[in-house]
Each structure stands twice: as C-alpha cells, then as structure tokens.
C-alpha positions, 0 to 999 in steps of 0.5 A, a space after each residue: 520522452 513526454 514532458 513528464 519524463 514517461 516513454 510514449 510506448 509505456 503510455 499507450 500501452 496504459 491506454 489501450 490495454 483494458 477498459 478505464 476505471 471510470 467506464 468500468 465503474 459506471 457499468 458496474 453501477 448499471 449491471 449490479 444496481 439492485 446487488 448489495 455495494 457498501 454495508 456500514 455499521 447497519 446500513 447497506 447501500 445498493 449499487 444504485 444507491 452508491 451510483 446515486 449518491 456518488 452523482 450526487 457528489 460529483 455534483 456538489 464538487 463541481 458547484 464548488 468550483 471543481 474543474 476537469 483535473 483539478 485536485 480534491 483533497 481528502 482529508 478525514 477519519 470518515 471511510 463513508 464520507 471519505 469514500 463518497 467524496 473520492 468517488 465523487 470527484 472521479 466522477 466530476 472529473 476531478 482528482 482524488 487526493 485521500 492523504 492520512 488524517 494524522 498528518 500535522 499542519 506542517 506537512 499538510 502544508 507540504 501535501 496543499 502546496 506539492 499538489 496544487 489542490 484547489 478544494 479540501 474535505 474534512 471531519 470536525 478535527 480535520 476542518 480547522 487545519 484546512 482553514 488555516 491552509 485556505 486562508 494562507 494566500 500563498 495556497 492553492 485552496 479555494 474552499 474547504 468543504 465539511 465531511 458531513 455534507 457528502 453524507 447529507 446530501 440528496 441521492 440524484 439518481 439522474 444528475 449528468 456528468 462529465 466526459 473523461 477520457 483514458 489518459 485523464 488523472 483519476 487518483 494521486 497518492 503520495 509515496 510514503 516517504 521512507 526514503 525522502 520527501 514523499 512524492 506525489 504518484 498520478 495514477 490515470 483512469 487508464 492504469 487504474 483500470 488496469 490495476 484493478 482489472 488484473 487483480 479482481 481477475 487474479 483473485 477470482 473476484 466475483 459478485 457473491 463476494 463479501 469482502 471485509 474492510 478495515 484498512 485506511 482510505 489514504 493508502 492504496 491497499 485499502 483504497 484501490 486493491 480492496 474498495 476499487 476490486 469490490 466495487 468494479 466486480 459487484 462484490 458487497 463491502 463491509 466496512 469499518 473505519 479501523 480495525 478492531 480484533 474483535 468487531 473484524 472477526 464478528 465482519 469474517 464471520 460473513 464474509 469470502 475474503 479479508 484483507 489485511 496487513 501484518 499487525 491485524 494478524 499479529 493481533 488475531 493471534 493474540 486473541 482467545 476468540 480468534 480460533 473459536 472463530 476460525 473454526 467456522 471460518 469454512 466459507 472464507 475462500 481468501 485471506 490476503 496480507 501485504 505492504 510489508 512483510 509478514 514474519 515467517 516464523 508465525 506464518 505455520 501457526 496462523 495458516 493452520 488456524 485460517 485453514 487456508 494459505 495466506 495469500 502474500 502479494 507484492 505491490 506499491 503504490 506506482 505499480 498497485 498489486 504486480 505479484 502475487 501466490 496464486 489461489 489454486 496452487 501450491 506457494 513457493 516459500 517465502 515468495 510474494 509470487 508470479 507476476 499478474 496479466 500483462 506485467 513484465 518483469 526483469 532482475 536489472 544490476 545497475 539499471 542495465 544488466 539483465 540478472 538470470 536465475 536465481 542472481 539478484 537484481 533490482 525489481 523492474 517492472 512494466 506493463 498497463 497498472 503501472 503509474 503514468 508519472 511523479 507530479 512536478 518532478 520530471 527528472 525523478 519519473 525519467 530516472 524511473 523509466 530509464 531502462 526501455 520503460 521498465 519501472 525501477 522499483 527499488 526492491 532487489 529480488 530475484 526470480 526462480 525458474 518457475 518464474 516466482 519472485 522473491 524479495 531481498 529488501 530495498 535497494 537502499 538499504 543494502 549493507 556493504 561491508 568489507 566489500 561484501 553484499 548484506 541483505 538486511 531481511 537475510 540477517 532479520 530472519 536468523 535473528 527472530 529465530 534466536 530464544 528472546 528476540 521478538 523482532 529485529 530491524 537491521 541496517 548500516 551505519 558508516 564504518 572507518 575500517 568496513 565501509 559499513 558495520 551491520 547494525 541490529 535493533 531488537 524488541 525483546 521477547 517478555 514471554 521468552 524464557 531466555 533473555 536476550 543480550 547483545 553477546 548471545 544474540 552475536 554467538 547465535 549469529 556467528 554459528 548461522 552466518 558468515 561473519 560479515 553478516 553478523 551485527 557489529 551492534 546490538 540495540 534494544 528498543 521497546 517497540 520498532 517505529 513503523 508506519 500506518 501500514 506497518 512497514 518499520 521506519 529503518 530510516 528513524 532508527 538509522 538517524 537516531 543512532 547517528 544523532 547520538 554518535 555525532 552527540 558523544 563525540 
C-alpha cells in the first residue's frame, strides 16, 4: 500500500490504461477547433474559442498564486463562469473543487478547511461567504476571485501552460454525505480520462452530437458524465443553469441526447407540452437517467412517450459511470446494466466471499475510472480497497448469468429483523403499487424484540381515489410479502427530504423519527 491507503497495482493500472483527461482535452481543442462547443442562451463558442478562453483562465489562477496541485474552490450558481474556471485551474495545474452554491457558511467552512484550497470563486451571493472564510486566519484561503472576472477576461489563444502528468490530481468531489461526514474523493488526470473515455465509447459519443445540459456543475453527473464526455468527443452543448420543463424541452427539440435525473422526468410528465414535444422527438438517439433511482412503475408510460428506452446507469462519484443498459440491445428489467470496458466487478459477502448467480453480495469494483484515494483520510481509502483492490461500493446487488447488475439498496441501510434480510427498495416497490401511495422510503429502527422493525414513510397520492392508511397499506402488504418484510410502522409525510440529485435522505427521516421516540419517553 501507498501512503494514502491504495494498492500499487490499482494505480498503475489507472495510469496506463487510456490517454489522461488533460491530453485527451487538448487534442479535442486542436482537432475540433472550428466544431460548435458550448451554446449558452444565444451565444455559441467554438472549441477554439473555449481552448482560448480556458488558457485564459489558467492564466488568471496562476497570477493569482495558484500552484501545481493546489485546490480552487468553485463556489457559484454560474454554469459559464463555473465551467470556464474548472477548466481553468485543470489546466494550470491545479485542482478543481466545484461545491453546491447552496451550502451554508458553516459547511463551507467544513469543505475550506477538509480540503486545504488556497484560492476561491464566487457569484455576487457566494462572494461574502468566501470573504469571511478568507479573513479567518485559521483557513487555508488566500484570495477569493469574482465569478465575473472569468467571463470578462481576454481570450489568449496562445498563453503557455504547465506540464501535467497522469498521476497529477486533476478534480476533487466530495461524497454526498448520506451516510456521514462527506469525504473528499481525488480523482487523477489518469482515471479521469479513463472515466470518460469508456463512457463516451459506451454511449456511442460522437461529433454530431448535441447534448442538452441542465444538471448542477458541483455534482459529478452533470460535470463529468456529461460536460467532460461532449467536450472530449467534439460534440455541441447546450447549457442552462437549471432545469426548466419547459425551456429544456424547447433544448430536446435540437438535440441527439439528454441527461437527466428522475425528478426532470417526473415533471415532463406533469407537462401538457411534454408529448406534443416528444412526437418530434425522432432525432433524439439517447435519453439517459441516473443518481437515483427512477420509479418503475412510470418507467411504461414515459418510455412509450420517449419512443425510446430509458438508458438507466449505475454510477458514483468514486467510481463516474461503471454500469449501464446498453444502447443497442434489449434491457433487462430493472437492471442498471453490464459493466463498461475494463471494469471488474465481483458480489463479495463480508468483504471476503465471492457471491455467484443470482446470490446478493456487496458491489465490488476495480479497474482504470476508479478514484485514486479519500483525501486526508488513509484508513478509510485502505478499508475501501481492502479486497485485492477492488472498490467496496457500498451497494448490495447481484449479477445475472448474462452478467446484468441489478441493485438492492445500501449496504447500510439492510433491515435485520428477527434474523431475516429486508432489503428497503424490495418493500418500496410493493408499496407504490398499492391505490393512494405516491411514494415510499423505508428503513429500520431499533426494536426490543426484532433487533430492527421495518418502518415506511409515505407521501400520499391526492389524485388517488382511494386514501391511503397505515392498516390498508399494512393489509396490502401482508398479501404480497412475507411477513417480516411488512412495515411494523406507518408514517405520512407531504414530501420525501432528498437531495440535490434526488436521492431520498432516509438518514433525515430515520433521525426524526428517533428524536421524537427519545422525546416521548
């Protein structure tokens, strides 16, 4: 093992598999420099233009101080500034650190200090909490620059830039969260190419391409599986910053493929305009959907309106995209797919046992997209990689003799009670199906007797002629589970907490539940 916790073979496998992002980017500038790159509201800029104003960029940070490895904050609601800078600081061979514009004082604090970045960019609402942090003596910051300025700046078609190697950092993410403290995630110029090599090779990514994209910069989805696959393929993006129903639909209307996470769909399907558009929709050759998952029971209805499959994916921000349904052949139900190019995939029980068939194990995965370590935190990357380098995912599944994976939930969050499995999702599936329950989340609590009692928490369906309630919810259950995997408890809730990608926040609603049972004792 490295100092950092990673086997040797892992990285070194990460190095030499595929050409680095930064040499994969700057041949894409060359070979497409007159292609369309990046169209925003009514501007387009060509991939000349997007080198030269990128260069431009690197320059800027490196007057600022920036130095090789070093991490730059990005910190604003501007996808063009935001993207300019990220790209920038790639370049000058820095760090890119794009982090949610939403985030509060406090845990910007958190994400400053965790990640030791010495520079900052902000939008006019972002910029006073980044002064404050700057002014703190006890930060790493030493400058804070405005949004703004990467947009006014010169093009310099011609400005030099530093040597970068495969085993340099390129781009750090931080991990949701959802189960502890967010942990930073480096991710090298090596499996950053990697990544998004076998993606764009997956998807069939090419130069008359148009991809629409309205999904956050701070997220690896919209960052990397989408910006980094167009740019690296000379395919044309068009950009919002956040998605609209009907301004994105108008985007569909000239475009070949559209990524999306499941609320976007919920809400097309919400839409009157939504089939009037998809009727000439023809030309659109992928529509993909991922970081959480999508509710299979309108999955028929918005396929038959797309006439087209719904490319699910399985992907993470350790790992970008190592699974998806293929675009040319028929989808195994509810699978997220076969595993892409050079990945390799196991079902382990108990970090150790290999699982066969269709017996599920915790997802392990290893191969070149995979992340190189968890900054500052040794022991978690080593625990990570402790099976003969294979990444422990989290995320129990199971593969089929085709070798489709199809997952069960989290690892964390699998009931035992009375000795029994409960896989969480297993349970939400039957509950959907059942007449006024719109959507479900269930979970475990402690239990005296079991160990753990299942417990659900519904949002009502308002257009459901029946209404739901805890003892029919329970009887429809009963005559379509074992009884262990029915709900012990019932809550109702106007809306599942989730976050910015949609995945339910089980952990807020678990720790609700628990604060007002100690309240009542």
């Amino acid at each position: 093992m490295t100092e950092d916790g990673v086997s040797p073979a892992v990285k070194s496998e990460a190095a030499t598999s595929f050409e680095p992002f930064r040499d994969q980017l700057e041949a894409a500038f060359v070979q497409f420099a007159q292609r369309p790159a990046l169209t925003y509201q009514d501007k387009t800029w060509t991939y000349a233009e997007l080198d030269a104003r990128t260069r431009a960029a690197a320059a800027h940070l490196q007057r600022q101080g920036l130095r090789a490895g070093e991490r730059v904050i990005l910190y604003t609601a501007d996808k063009r500034a935001l993207l300019l800078a990220h790209l920038g600081a790639i370049r000058a061979g820095g760090v890119s650190l794009p982090l949610n514009f939403k985030f509060t004082p406090r845990e910007m604090q958190y994400y400053v200090q965790d990640s030791g970045a010495v520079l900052a960019v902000g939008g006019d609402a972002e910029l006073p909490v980044l002064q404050a942090l700057a002014e703190d003596e006890e930060t790493p910051l030493r400058g804070v620059l405005h949004a703004d300025e990467f947009l006014d700046l010169a093009p310099q078609p011609t400005a030099p830039l530093p040597d970068s190697t495969a085993e340099d950092w390129a781009l750090l993410l931080y991990s949701s969260g959802t189960t502890g403290q967010p942990k930073g995630v480096v991710h090298t110029h090596a499996n950053l190419g990697a990544a998004v090599r076998s993606l764009a090779d997956c998807w069939a990514f090419a130069p008359d391409d148009v991809l629409v994209n309205v999904l956050p910069f701070f997220h690896i989805h919209g960052l990397s599986f989408a910006s980094h696959v167009n740019f690296l393929t000379g395919a044309h993006m068009l950009m919002a910053d956040q998605f609209h129903p009907v301004r994105t639909l108008d985007l569909i209307d000239r475009a070949t493929v559209f990524m999306a996470i499941p609320p976007m769909y919920y809400q097309f399907l919400g839409r009157p305009e939504f089939r009037a558009h998809a009727k000439a929709w023809s030309h659109v050759r992928l529509f993909t959907c991922g970081s959480a998952p999508i509710r299979p029971e309108v999955l028929p209805e918005l396929e038959g309106i797309l006439k087209n499959p719904l490319i699910n994916r399985y992907g993470m921000t350790e790992s970008h995209v190592i699974a998806s349904l293929p675009i040319d052949k028929p989808s195994v139900q509810g699978s997220v797919g076969l595993p892409l190019d050079g990945i390799k995939m196991t079902m382990l029980e108990d970090g150790s046992t290999t699982k066969d068939g269709h017996a599920v194990g915790e997802v392990h995965v290893r191969g070149p997209v995979i992340f190189d370590h968890y900054l500052n935190r040794p022991e978690a990357t080593a625990e990570a990689f402790a099976h003969e380098g294979y990444f422990a995912t989290g995320d129990l599944g199971f593969l089929n003799h085709q070798g489709y994976l199809t997952l069960i939930g989290r690892k964390v969050d699998l009931i035992i009670t009375k000795g029994f499995n409960v896989y969480p999702p297993m349970v939400e599936r039957v509950l959907n199906d059942c007449p006024g329950v719109k959507e479900s989340a269930v979970f475990g609590l402690p239990d005296d007797l079991r160990g753990e009692k299942v417990v659900a928490v519904v949002v009502k369906d308002s257009a459901a002629d029946t209404e739901a309630t805890p003892r029919n919810i329970r009887d429809f259950c009963r005559e379509r589970s074992v009884d262990y995997q029915v709900p012990s408890d019932v809550y109702f809730v106007d809306e599942l907490p989730r976050n910015t990608m949609g995945k339910v926040l089980k952990r807020e609603l678990r720790d609700g539940l628990l604060t007002d049972a100690a309240g009542k004792r």
